[in-house]
Backbone of each chain as nested JSON, in Angstrom:
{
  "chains": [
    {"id": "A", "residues": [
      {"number": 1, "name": "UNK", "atoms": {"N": [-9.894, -30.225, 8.631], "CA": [-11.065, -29.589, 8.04], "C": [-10.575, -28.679, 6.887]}},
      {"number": 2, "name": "UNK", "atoms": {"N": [-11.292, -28.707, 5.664], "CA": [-10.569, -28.132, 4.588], "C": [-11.397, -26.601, 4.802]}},
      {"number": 3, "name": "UNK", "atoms": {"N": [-10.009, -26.034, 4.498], "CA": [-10.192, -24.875, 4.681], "C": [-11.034, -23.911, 3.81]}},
      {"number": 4, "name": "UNK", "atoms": {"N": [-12.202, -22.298, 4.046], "CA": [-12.89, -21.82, 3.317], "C": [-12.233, -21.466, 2.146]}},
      {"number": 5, "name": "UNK", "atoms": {"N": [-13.194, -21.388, 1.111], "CA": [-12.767, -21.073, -0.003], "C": [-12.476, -19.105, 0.192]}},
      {"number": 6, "name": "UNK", "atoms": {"N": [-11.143, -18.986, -0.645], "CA": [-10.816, -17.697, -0.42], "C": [-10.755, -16.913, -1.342]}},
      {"number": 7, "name": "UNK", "atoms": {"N": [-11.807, -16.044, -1.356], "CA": [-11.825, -14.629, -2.504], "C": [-10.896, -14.617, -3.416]}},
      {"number": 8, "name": "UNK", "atoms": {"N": [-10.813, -14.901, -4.942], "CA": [-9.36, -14.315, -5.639], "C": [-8.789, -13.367, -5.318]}},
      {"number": 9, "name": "UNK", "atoms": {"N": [-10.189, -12.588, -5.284], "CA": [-9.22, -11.098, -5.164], "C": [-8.388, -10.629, -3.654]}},
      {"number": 10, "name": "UNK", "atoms": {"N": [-8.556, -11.655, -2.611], "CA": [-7.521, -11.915, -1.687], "C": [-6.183, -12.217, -2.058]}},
      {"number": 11, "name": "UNK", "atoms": {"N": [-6.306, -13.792, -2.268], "CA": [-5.861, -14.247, -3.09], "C": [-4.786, -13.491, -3.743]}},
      {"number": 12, "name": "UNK", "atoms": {"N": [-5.015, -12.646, -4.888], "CA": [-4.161, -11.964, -5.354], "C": [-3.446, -11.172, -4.84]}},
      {"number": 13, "name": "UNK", "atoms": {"N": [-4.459, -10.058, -3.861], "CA": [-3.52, -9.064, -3.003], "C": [-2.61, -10.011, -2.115]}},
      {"number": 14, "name": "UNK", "atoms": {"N": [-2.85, -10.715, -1.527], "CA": [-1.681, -11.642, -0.678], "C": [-0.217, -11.479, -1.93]}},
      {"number": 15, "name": "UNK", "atoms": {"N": [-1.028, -12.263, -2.937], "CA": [0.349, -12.646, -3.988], "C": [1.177, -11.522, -4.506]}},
      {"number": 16, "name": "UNK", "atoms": {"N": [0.561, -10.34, -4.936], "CA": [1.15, -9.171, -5.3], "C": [1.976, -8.4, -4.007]}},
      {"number": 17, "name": "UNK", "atoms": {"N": [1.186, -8.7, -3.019], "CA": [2.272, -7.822, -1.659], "C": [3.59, -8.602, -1.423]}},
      {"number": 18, "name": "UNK", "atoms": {"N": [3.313, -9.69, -1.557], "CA": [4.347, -10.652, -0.695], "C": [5.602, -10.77, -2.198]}},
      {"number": 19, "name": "UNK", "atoms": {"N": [4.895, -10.769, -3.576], "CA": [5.931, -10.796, -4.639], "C": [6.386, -9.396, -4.581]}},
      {"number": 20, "name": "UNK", "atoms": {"N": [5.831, -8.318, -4.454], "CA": [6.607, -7.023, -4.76], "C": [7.473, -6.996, -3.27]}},
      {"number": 21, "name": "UNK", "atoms": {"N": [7.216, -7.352, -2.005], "CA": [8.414, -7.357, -0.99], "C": [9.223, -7.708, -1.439]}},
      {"number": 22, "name": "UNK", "atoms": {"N": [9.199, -8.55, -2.296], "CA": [10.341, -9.681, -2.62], "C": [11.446, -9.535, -3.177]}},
      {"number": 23, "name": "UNK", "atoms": {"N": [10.491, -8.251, -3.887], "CA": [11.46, -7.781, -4.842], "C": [12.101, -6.686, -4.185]}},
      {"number": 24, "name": "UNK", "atoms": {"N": [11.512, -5.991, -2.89], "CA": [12.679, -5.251, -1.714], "C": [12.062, -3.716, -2.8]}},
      {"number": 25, "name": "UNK", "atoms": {"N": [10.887, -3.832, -3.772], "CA": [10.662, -2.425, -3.995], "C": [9.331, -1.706, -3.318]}},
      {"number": 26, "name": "UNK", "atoms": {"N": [8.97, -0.307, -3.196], "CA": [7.689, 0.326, -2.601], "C": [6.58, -0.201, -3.219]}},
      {"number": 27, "name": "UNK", "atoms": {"N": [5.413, 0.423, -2.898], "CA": [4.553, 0.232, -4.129], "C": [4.551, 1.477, -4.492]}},
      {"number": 28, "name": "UNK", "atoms": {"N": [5.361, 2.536, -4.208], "CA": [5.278, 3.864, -5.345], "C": [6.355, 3.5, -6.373]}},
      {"number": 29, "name": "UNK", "atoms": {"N": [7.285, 2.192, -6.166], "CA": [7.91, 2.232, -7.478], "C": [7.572, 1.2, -8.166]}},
      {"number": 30, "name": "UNK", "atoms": {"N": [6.702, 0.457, -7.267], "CA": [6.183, -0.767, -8.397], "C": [4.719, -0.062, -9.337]}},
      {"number": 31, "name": "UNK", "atoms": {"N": [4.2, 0.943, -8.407], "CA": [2.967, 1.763, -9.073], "C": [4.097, 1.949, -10.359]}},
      {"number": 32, "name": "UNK", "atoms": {"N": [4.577, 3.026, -10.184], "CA": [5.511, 3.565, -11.813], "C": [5.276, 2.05, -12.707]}},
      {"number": 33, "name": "UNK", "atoms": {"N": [6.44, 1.197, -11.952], "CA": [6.673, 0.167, -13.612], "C": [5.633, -0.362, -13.96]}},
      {"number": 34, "name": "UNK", "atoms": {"N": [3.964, -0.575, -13.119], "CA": [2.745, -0.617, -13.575], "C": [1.887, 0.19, -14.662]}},
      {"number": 35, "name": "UNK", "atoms": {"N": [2.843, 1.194, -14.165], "CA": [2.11, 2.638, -14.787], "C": [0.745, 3.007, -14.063]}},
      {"number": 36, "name": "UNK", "atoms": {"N": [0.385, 2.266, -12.593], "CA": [0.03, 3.183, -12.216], "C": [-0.298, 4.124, -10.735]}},
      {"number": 37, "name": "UNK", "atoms": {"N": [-1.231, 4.607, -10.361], "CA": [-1.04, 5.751, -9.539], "C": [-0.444, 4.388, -8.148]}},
      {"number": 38, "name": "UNK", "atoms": {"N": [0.126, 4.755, -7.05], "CA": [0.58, 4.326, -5.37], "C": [-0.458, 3.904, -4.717]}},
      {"number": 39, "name": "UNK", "atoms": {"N": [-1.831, 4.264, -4.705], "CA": [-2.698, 4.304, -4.47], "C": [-3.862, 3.292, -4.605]}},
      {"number": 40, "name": "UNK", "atoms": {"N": [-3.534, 3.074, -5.869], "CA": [-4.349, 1.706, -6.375], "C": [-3.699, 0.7, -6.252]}},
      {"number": 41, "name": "UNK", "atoms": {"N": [-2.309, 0.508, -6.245], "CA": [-1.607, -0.544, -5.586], "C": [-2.055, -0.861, -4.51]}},
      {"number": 42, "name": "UNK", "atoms": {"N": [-1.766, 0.125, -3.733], "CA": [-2.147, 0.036, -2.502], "C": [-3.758, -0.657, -2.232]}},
      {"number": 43, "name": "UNK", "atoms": {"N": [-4.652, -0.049, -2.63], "CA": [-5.737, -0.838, -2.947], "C": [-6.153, -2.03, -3.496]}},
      {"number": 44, "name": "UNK", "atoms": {"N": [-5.53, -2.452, -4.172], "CA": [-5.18, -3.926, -5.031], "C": [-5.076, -4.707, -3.73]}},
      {"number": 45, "name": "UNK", "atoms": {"N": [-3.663, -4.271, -3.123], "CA": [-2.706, -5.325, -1.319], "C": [-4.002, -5.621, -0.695]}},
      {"number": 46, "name": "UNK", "atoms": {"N": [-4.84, -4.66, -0.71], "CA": [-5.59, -4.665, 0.42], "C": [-7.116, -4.908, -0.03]}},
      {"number": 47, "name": "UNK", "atoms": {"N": [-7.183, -5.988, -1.328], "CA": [-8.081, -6.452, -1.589], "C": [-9.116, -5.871, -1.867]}},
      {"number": 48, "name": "UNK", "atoms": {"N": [-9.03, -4.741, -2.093], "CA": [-10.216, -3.262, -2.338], "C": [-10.896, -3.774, -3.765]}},
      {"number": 49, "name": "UNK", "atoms": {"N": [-9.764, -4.104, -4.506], "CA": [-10.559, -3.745, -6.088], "C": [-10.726, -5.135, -6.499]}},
      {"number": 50, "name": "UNK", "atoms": {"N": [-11.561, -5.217, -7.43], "CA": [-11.678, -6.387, -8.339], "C": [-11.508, -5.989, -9.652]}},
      {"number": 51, "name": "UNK", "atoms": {"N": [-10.013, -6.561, -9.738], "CA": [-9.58, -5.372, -10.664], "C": [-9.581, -6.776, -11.899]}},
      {"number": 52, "name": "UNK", "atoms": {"N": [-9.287, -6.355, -13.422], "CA": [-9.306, -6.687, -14.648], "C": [-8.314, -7.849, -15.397]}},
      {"number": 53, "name": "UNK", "atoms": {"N": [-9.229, -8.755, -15.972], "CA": [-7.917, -9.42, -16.831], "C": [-6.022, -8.295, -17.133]}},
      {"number": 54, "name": "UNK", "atoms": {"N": [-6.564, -7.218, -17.864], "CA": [-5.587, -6.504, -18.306], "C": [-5.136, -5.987, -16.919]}},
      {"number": 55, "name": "UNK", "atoms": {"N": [-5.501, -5.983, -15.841], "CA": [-4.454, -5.348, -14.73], "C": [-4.17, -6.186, -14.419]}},
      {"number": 56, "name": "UNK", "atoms": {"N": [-4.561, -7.683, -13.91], "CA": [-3.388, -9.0, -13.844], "C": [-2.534, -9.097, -14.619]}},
      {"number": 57, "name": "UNK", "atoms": {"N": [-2.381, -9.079, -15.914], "CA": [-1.418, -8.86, -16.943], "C": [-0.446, -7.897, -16.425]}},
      {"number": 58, "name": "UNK", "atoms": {"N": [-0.578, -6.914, -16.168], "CA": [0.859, -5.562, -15.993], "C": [1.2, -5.843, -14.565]}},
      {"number": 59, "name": "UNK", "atoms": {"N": [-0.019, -6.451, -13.643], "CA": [0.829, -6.667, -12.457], "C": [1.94, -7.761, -12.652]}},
      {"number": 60, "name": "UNK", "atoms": {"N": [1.321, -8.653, -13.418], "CA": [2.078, -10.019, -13.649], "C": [3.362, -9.254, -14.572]}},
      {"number": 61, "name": "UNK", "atoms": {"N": [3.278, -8.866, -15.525], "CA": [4.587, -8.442, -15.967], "C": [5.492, -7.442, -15.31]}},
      {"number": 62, "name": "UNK", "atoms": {"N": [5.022, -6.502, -14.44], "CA": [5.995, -6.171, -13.399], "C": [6.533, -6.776, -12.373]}},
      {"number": 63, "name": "UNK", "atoms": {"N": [6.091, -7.851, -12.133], "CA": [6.651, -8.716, -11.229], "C": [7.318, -9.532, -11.57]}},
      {"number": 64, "name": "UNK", "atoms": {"N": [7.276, -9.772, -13.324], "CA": [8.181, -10.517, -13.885], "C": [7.977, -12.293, -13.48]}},
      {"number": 65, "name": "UNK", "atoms": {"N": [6.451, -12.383, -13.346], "CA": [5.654, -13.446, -13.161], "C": [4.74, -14.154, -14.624]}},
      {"number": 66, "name": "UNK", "atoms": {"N": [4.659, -15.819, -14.347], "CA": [3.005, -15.897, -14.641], "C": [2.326, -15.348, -14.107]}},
      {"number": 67, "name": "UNK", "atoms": {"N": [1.458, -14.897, -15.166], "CA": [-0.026, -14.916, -14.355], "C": [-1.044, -15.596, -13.41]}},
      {"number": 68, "name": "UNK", "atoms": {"N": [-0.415, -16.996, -13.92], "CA": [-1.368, -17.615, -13.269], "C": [-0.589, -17.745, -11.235]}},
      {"number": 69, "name": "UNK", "atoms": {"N": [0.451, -16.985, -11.27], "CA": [1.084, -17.33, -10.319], "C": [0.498, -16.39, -8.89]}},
      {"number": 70, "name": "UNK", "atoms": {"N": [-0.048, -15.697, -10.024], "CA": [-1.142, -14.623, -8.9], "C": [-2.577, -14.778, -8.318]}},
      {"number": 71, "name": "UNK", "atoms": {"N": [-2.163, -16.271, -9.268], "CA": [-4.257, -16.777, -8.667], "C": [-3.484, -18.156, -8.185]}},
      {"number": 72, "name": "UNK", "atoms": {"N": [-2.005, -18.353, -7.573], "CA": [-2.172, -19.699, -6.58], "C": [-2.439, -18.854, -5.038]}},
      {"number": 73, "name": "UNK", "atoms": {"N": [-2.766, -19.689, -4.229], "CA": [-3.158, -19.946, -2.901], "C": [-2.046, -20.401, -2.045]}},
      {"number": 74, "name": "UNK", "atoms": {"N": [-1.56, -19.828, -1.073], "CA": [-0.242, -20.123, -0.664], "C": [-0.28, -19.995, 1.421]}},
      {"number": 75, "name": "UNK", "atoms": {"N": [-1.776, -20.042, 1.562], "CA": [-2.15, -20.556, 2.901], "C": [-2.437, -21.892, 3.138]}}
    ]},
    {"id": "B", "residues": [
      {"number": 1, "name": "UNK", "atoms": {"N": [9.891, -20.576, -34.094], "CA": [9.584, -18.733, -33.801], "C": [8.844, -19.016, -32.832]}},
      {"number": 2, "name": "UNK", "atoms": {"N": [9.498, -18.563, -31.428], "CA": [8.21, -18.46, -30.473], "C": [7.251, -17.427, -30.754]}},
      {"number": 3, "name": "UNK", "atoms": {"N": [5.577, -18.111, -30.464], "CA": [4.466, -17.701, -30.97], "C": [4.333, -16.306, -30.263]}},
      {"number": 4, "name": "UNK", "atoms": {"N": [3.81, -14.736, -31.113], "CA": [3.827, -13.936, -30.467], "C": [2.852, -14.218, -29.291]}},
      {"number": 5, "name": "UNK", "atoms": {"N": [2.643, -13.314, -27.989], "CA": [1.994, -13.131, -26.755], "C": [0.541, -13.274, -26.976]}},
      {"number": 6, "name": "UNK", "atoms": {"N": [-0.217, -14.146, -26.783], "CA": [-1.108, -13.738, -26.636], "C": [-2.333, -13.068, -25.451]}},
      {"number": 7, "name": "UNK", "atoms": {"N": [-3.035, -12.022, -25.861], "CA": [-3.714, -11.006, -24.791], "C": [-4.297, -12.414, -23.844]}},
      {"number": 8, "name": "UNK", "atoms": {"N": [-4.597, -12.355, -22.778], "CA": [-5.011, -12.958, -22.001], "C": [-6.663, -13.039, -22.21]}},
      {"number": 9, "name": "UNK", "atoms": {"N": [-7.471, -11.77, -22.386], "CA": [-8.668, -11.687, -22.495], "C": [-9.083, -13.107, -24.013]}},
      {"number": 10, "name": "UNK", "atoms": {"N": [-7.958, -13.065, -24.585], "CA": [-8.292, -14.083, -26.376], "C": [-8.007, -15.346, -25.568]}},
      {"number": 11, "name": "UNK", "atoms": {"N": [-7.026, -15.346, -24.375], "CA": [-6.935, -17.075, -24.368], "C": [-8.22, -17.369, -23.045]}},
      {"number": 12, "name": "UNK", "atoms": {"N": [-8.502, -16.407, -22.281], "CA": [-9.748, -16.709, -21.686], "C": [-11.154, -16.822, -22.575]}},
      {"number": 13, "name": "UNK", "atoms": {"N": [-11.175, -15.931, -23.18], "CA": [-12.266, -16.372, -24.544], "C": [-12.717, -17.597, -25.057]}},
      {"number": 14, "name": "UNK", "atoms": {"N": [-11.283, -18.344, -25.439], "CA": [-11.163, -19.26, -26.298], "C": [-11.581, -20.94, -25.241]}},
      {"number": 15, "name": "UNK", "atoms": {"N": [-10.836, -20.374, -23.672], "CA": [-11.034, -21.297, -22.817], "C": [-12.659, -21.516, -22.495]}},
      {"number": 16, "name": "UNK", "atoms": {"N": [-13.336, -20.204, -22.285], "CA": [-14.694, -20.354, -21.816], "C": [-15.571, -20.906, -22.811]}},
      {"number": 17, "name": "UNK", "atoms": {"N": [-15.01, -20.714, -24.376], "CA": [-16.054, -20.854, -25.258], "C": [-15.524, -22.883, -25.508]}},
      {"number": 18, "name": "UNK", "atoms": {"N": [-14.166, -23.32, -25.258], "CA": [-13.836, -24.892, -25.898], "C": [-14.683, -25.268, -24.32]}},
      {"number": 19, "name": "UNK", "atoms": {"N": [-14.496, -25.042, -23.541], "CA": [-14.853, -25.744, -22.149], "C": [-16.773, -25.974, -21.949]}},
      {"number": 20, "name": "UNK", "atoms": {"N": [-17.263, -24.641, -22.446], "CA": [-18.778, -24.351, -22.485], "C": [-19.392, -25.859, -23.742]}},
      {"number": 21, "name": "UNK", "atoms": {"N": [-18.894, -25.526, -24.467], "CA": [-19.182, -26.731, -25.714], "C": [-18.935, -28.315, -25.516]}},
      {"number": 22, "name": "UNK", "atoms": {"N": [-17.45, -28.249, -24.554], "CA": [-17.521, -29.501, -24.218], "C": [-18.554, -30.088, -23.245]}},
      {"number": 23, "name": "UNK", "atoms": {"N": [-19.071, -29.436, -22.953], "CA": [-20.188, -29.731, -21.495], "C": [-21.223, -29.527, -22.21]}},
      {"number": 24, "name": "UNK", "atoms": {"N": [-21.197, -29.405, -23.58], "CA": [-22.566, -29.102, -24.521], "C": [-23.868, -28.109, -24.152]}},
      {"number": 25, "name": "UNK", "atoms": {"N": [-23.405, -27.322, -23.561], "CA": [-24.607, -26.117, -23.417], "C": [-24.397, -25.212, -24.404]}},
      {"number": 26, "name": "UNK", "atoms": {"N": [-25.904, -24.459, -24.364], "CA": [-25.86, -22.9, -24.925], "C": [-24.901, -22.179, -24.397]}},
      {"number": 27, "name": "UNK", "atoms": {"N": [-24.437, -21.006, -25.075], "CA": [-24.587, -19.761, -24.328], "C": [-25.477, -19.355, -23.12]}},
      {"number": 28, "name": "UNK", "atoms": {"N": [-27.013, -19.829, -23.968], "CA": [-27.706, -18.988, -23.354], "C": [-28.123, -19.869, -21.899]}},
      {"number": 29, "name": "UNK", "atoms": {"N": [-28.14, -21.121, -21.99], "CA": [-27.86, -22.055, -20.719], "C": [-26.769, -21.459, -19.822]}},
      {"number": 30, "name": "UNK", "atoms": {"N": [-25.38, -21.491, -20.69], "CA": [-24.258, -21.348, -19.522], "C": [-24.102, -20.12, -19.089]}},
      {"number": 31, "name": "UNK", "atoms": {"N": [-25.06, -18.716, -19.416], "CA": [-25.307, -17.73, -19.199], "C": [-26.018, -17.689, -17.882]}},
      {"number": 32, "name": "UNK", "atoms": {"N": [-27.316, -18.433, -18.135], "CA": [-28.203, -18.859, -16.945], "C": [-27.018, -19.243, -15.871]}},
      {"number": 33, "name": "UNK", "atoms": {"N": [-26.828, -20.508, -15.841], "CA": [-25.736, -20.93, -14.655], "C": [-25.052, -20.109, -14.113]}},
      {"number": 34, "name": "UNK", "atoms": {"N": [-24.135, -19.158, -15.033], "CA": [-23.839, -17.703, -14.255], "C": [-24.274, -16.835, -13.939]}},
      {"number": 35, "name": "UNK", "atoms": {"N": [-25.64, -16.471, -13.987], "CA": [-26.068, -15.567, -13.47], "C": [-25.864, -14.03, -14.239]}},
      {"number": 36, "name": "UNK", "atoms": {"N": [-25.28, -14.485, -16.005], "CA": [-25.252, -13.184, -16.775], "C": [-26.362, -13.238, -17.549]}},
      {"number": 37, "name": "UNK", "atoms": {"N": [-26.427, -12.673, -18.729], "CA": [-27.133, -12.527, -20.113], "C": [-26.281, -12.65, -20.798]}},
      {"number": 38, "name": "UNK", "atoms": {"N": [-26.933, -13.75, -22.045], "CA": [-26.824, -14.313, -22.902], "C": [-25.576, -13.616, -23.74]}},
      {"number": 39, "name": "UNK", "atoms": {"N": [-25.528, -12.15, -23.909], "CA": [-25.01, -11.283, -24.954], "C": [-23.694, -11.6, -23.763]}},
      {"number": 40, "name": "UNK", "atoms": {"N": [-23.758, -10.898, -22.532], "CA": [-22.52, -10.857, -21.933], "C": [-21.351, -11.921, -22.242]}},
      {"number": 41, "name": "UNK", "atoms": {"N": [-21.913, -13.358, -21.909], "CA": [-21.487, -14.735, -22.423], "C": [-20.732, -14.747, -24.057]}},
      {"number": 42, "name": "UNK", "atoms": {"N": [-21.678, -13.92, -24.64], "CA": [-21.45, -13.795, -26.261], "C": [-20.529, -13.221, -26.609]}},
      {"number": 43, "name": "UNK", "atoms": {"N": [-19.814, -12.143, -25.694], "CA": [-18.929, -10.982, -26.268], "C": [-17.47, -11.499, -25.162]}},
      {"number": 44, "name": "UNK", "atoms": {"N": [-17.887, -12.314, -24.01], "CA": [-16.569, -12.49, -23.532], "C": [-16.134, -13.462, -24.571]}},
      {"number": 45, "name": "UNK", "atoms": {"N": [-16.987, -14.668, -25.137], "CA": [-16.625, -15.851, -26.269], "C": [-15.739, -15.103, -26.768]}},
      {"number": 46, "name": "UNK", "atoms": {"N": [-16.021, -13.952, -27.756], "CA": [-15.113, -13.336, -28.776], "C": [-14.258, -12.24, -28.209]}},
      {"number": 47, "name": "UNK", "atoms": {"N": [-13.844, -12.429, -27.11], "CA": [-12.884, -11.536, -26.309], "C": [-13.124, -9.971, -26.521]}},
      {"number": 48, "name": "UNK", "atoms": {"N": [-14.26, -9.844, -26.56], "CA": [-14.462, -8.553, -26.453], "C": [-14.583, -7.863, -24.967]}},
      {"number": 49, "name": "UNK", "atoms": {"N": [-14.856, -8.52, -24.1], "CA": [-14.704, -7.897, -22.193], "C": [-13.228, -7.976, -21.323]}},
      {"number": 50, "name": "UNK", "atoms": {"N": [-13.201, -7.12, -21.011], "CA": [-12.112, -6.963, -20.097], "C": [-12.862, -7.523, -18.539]}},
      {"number": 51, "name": "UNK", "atoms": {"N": [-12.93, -8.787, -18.573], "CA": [-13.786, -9.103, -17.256], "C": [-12.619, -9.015, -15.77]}},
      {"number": 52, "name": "UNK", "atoms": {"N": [-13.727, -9.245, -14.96], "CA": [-12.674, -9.234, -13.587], "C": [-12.507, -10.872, -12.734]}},
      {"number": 53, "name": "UNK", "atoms": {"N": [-11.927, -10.356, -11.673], "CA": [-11.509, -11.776, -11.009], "C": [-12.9, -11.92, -10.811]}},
      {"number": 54, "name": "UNK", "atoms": {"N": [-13.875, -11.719, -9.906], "CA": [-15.056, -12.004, -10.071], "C": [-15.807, -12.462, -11.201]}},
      {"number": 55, "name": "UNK", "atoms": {"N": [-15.788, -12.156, -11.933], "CA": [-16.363, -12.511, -13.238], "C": [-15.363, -13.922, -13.357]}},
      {"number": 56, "name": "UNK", "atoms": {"N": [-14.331, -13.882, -13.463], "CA": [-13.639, -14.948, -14.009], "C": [-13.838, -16.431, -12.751]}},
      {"number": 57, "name": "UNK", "atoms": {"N": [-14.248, -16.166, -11.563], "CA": [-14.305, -17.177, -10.592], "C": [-16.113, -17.719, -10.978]}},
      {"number": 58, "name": "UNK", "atoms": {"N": [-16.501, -16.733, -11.57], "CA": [-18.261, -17.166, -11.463], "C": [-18.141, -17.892, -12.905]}},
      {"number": 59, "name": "UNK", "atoms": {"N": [-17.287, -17.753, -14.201], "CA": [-17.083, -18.392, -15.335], "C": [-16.698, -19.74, -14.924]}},
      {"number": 60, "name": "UNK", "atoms": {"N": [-15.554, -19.661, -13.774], "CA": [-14.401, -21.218, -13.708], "C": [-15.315, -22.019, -12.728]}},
      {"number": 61, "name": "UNK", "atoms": {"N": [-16.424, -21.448, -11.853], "CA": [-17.535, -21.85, -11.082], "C": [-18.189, -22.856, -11.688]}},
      {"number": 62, "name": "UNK", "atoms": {"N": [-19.015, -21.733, -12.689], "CA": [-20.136, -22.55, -13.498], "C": [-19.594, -23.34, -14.68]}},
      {"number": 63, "name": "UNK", "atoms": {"N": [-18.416, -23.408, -15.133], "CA": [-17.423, -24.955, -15.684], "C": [-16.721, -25.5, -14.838]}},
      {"number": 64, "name": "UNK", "atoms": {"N": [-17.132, -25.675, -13.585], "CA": [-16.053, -26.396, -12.888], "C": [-15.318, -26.827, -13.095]}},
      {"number": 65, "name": "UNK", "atoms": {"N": [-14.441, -25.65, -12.957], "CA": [-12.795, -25.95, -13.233], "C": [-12.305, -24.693, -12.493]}},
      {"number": 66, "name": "UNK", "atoms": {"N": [-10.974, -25.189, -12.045], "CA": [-10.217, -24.519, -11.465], "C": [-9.789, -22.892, -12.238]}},
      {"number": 67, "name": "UNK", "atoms": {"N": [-9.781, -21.628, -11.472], "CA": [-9.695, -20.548, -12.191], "C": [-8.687, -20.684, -12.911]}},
      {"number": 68, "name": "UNK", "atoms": {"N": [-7.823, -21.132, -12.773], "CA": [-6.047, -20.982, -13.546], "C": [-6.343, -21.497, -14.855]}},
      {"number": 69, "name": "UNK", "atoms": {"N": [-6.996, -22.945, -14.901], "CA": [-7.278, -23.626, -15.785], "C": [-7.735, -22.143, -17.482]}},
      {"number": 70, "name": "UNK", "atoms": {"N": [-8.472, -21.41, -17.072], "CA": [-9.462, -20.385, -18.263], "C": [-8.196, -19.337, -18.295]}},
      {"number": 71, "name": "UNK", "atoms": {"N": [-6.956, -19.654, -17.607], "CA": [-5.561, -18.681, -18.096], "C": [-4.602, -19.734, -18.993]}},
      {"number": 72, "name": "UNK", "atoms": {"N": [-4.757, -20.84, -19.342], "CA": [-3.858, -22.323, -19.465], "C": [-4.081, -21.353, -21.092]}},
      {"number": 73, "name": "UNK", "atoms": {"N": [-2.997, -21.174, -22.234], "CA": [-3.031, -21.224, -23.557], "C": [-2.3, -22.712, -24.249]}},
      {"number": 74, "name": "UNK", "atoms": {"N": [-3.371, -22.524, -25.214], "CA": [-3.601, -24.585, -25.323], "C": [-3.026, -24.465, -27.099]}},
      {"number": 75, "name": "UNK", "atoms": {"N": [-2.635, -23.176, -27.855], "CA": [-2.4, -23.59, -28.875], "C": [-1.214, -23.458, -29.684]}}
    ]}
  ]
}
């Protein structure tokens, strides 16, 4: 049975938590190279925000990603 | 010379506005289908919105096409 379709903005927080582990850093130091506050990271992981073209961009470049690598699906 | 970066919001622009035309609607049609106004449709065309994942799943919705596809830079 094919599975429900899943929120991007899941979606993304999955991809951003599991790429910044990866990288073995916090999210108070991935907040910094974002530029921004621990908090909204944190909120991002946890699917809170529906956040902006331009904040996929800085997440994606702090992770040293495509972009588009934050809108695959990896369940 | 690799081509400088382009902003993401100009290559989503460019995607919603070649993809909308190929399917031959208005604006103000493919506005309807999403559930915006006409102007909204008008100003993401010319990359003037910083839209969100939401916004961008209800765009790749109503062109059925995959979200990644309106991040693809084609030029």
């Amino acid at each position: 049975m094919p599975s429900k379709p899943k929120p991007l903005q899941e979606i993304v927080a999955e991809n951003v938590r599991r790429e910044r582990t990866s990288l073995g850093i916090s999210q108070e130091e991935f907040a910094a190279r974002c530029g921004y506050h621990r908090t909204y990271i944190g909120a991002i992981e946890r699917a809170e925000r529906n956040i902006t073209l331009s904040t996929l961009e800085a997440l994606a470049a702090a992770l040293k990603l495509d972009i588009k690598e934050l809108l695959v699906r990896h369940d």
